[in-house]
C-alpha positions in Angstrom: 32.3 -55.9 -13.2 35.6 -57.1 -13.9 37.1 -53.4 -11.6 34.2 -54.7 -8.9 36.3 -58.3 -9.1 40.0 -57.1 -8.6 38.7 -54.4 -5.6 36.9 -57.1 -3.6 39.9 -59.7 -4.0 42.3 -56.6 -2.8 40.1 -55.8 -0.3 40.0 -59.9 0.3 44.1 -59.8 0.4 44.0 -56.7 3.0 42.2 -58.5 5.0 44.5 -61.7 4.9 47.6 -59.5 5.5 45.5 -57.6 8.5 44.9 -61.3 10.5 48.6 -62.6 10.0 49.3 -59.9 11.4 47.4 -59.9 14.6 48.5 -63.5 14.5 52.0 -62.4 14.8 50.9 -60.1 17.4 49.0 -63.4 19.5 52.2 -65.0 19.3 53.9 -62.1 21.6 51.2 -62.6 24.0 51.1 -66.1 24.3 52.7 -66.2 27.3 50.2 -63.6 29.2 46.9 -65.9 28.7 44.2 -63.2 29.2 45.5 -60.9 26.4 46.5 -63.9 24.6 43.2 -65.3 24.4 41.2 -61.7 23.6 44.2 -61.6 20.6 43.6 -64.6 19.4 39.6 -64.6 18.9 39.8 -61.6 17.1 42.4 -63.0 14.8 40.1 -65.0 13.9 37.5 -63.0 13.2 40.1 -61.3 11.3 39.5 -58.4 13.5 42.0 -55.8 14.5 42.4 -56.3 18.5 41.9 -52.5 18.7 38.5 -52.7 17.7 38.2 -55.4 20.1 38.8 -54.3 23.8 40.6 -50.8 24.0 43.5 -52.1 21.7 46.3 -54.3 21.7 48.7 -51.7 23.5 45.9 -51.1 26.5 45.3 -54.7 26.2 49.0 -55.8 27.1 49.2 -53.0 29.4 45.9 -54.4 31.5 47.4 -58.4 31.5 50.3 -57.6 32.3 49.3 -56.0 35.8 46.7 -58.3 36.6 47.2 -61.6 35.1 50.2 -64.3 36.0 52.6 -64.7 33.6 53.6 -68.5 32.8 57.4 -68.0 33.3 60.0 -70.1 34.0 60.8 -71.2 37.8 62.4 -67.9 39.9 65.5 -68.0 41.4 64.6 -68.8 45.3 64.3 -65.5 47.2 66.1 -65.2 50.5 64.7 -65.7 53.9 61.8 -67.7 51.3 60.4 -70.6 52.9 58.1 -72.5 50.6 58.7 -74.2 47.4 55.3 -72.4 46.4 57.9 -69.0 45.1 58.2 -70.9 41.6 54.4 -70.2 40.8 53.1 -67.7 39.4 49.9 -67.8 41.6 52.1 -67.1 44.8 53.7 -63.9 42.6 50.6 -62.6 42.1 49.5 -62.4 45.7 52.6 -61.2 46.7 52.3 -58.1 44.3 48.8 -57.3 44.9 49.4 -57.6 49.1 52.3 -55.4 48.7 50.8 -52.7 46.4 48.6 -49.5 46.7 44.6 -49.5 47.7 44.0 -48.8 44.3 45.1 -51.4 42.9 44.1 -53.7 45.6 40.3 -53.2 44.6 40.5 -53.6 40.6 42.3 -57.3 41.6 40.4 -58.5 44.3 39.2 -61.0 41.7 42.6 -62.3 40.8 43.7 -62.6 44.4 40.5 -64.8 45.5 41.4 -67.3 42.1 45.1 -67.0 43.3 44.6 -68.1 46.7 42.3 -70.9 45.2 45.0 -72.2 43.5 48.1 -72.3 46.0 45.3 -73.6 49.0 45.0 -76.4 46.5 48.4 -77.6 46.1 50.1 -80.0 47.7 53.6 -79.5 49.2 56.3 -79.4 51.9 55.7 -77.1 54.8 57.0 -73.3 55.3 60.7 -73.6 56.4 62.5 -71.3 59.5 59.0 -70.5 60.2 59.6 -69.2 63.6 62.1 -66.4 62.7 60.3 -65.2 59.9 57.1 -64.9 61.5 58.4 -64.1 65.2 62.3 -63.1 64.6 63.5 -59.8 67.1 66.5 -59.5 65.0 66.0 -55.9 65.1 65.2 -55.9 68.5 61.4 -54.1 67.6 59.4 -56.9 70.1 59.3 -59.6 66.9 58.0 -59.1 63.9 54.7 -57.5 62.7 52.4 -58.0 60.1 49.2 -56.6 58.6 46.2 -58.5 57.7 45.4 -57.7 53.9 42.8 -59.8 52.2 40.6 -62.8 53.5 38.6 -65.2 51.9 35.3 -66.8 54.2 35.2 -70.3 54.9 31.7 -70.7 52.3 33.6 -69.5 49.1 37.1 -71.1 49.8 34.9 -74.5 50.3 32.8 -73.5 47.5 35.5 -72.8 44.5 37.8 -75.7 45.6 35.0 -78.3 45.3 33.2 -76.7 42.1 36.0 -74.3 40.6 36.3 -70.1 40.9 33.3 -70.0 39.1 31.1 -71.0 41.0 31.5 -67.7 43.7 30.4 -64.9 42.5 31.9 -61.3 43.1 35.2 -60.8 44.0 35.7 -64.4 46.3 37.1 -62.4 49.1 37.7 -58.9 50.6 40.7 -56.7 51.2 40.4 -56.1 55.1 39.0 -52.4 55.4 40.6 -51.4 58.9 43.9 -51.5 60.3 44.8 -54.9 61.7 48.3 -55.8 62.6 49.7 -58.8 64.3 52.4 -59.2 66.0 54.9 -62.5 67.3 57.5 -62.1 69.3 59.9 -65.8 69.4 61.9 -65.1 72.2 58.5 -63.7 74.3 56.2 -66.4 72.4 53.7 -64.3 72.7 51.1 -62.5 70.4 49.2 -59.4 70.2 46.6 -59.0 67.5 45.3 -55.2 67.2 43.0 -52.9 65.4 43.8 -49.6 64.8 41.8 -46.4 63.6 43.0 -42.9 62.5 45.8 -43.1 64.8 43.6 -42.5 68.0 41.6 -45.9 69.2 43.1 -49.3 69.2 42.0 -52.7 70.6 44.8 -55.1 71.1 44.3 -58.5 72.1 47.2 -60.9 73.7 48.6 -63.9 74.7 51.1 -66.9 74.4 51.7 -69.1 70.9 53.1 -72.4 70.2 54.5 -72.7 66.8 54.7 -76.4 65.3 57.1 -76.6 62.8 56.7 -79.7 61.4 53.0 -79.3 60.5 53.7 -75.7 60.1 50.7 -74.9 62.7 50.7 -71.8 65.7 48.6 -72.3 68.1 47.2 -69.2 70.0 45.2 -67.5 72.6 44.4 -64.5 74.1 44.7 -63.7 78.1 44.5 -60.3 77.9 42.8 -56.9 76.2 44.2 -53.6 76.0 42.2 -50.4 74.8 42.9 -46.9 74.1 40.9 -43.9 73.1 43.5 -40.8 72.7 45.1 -40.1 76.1 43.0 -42.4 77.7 44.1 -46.1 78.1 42.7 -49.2 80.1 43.2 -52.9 80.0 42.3 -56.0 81.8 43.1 -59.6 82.2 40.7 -62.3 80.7 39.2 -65.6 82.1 40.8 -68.9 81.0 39.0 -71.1 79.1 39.7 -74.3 80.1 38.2 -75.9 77.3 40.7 -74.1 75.0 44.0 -76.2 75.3 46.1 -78.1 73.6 45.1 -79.2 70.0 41.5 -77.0 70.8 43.0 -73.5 70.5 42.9 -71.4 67.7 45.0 -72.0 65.4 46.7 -71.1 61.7 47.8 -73.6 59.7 51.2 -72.1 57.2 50.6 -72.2 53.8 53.5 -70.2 52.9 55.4 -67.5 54.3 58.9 -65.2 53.6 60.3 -61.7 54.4 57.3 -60.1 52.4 54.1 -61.6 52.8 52.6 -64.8 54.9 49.7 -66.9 53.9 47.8 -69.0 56.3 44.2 -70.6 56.9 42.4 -70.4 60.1 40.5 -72.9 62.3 37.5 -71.1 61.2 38.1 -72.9 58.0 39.0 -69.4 55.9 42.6 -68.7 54.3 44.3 -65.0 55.0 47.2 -62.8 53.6 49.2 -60.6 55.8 52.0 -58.5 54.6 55.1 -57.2 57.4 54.9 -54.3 58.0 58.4 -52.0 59.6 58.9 -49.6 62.2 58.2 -46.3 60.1 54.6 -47.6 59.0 53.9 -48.4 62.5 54.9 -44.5 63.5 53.3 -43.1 60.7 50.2 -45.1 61.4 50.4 -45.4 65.5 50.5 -48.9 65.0 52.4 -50.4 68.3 54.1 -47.3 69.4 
């Protein structure tokens, strides 16, 4: 009886050790809040985290690609213009928009409860909007950018009246076809195309008016160009006379620098475009 005693309190002591331990390890985390908060619950089951969810190495591995780190305000980037680059929401989109299709599908989630968040906040409007939107510095016709991910008008309603949870799925979608839009300042005009394998595209275009104070441009379409291979054909549209002023389409600037631009629509959805340079466009017959 008395050997049954002293193994169960050793085996009492192990266990003990094994949970300050993971503890310890929680404390490491605490700044990465998804693998924090698996750490943590199996601490106190006095639980080794491996047993838990894939282990604590997989663990910090997965948070730290998908989940904003709580980090102390970045150093402003140049050509920024929001005040939005000190959170981590705003990193997180701009890392997902700028990375692979692979990993654009396993954080679809994160994006939609990203954009969530920054549509949310309240704050100053996008500086020098007009040359980092439109600017022909480089003398390529303006600037061009490609539509990545856009959340419907229904969920970005839904989650900011009754939280992320309320939408199910993944909140939004990662556009699945080519779609690249292009301002030109010194032109003010825009062309908004689709693109496909290189061999069809359907560009749209027309004039903009960019309002820099409420961060608004205003656009719309007089003309439509297609192509199919050699073959090419355009045509000019009809005015719409009840589409002036104030009743155009429109985006309204949410935040936008040398990398990525995020903006919400008059069809009450919010969007991410990345830019986009010469050698994509060639490579993927994009505006050539």
């Amino acid at each position: 009886g008395e050997q049954r005693t002293r193994g169960a309190a050793e085996r009492e002591r192990e266990r003990g050790r094994e949970v300050e331990r993971m503890h310890r390890s929680c404390g490491r985390l605490s700044g990465v809040s998804s693998s924090a908060g698996v750490c943590a619950a199996a601490a106190r089951r006095g639980l080794p985290a491996s047993r838990r969810r894939g282990g604590l190495a997989q663990q910090q591995h997965n948070a730290s690609v998908l989940a904003p780190r709580r980090v102390g305000p970045r150093a402003s980037t140049e050509g920024s213009s929001s005040v939005l680059d000190n959170l981590d929401n705003l990193a997180l989109v701009k890392k997902v928009a700028l990375s692979g299709k692979v990993f654009q599908q396993i954080s679809a989630r994160e994006m939609f409860e990203a954009l969530i968040a920054i549509n949310q906040i309240k704050t100053k409007k996008p500086e020098n909007l007009s040359k980092v939107l439109a600017g022909n510095e480089a003398g390529e016709g303006g600037s061009y950018w490609k539509l990545v991910y856009t959340v419907g008008k229904k969920n970005l309603n839904e989650a900011t009246s009754k939280g992320t949870g309320s939408v199910g799925g993944n909140g939004g979608n990662f556009f699945p076809v080519t779609a690249v839009q292009n301002w030109n300042e010194e032109t003010n005009r825009i062309q908004n195309g689709i693109f496909i394998l290189g061999v069809f595209s359907l560009i749209f275009s027309g004039d903009f008016e960019l309002v820099d104070k409420s961060a608004i441009l205003y656009f719309d379409f007089d003309r439509l160009d297609i192509s199919l291979g050699p073959l090419s054909f355009g045509f000019d549209l009809p005015a719409n006379e009840e589409r002036v002023g104030k009743k155009r389409p429109f985006f309204i600037w949410l935040h936008a620098d040398e990398d990525i631009a995020i903006g919400r629509g008059r069809g009450g959805g919010i969007a991410v475009w990345k830019k986009v340079d010469k050698s994509y466009r060639e490579d993927e017959g994009v505006y050539v």
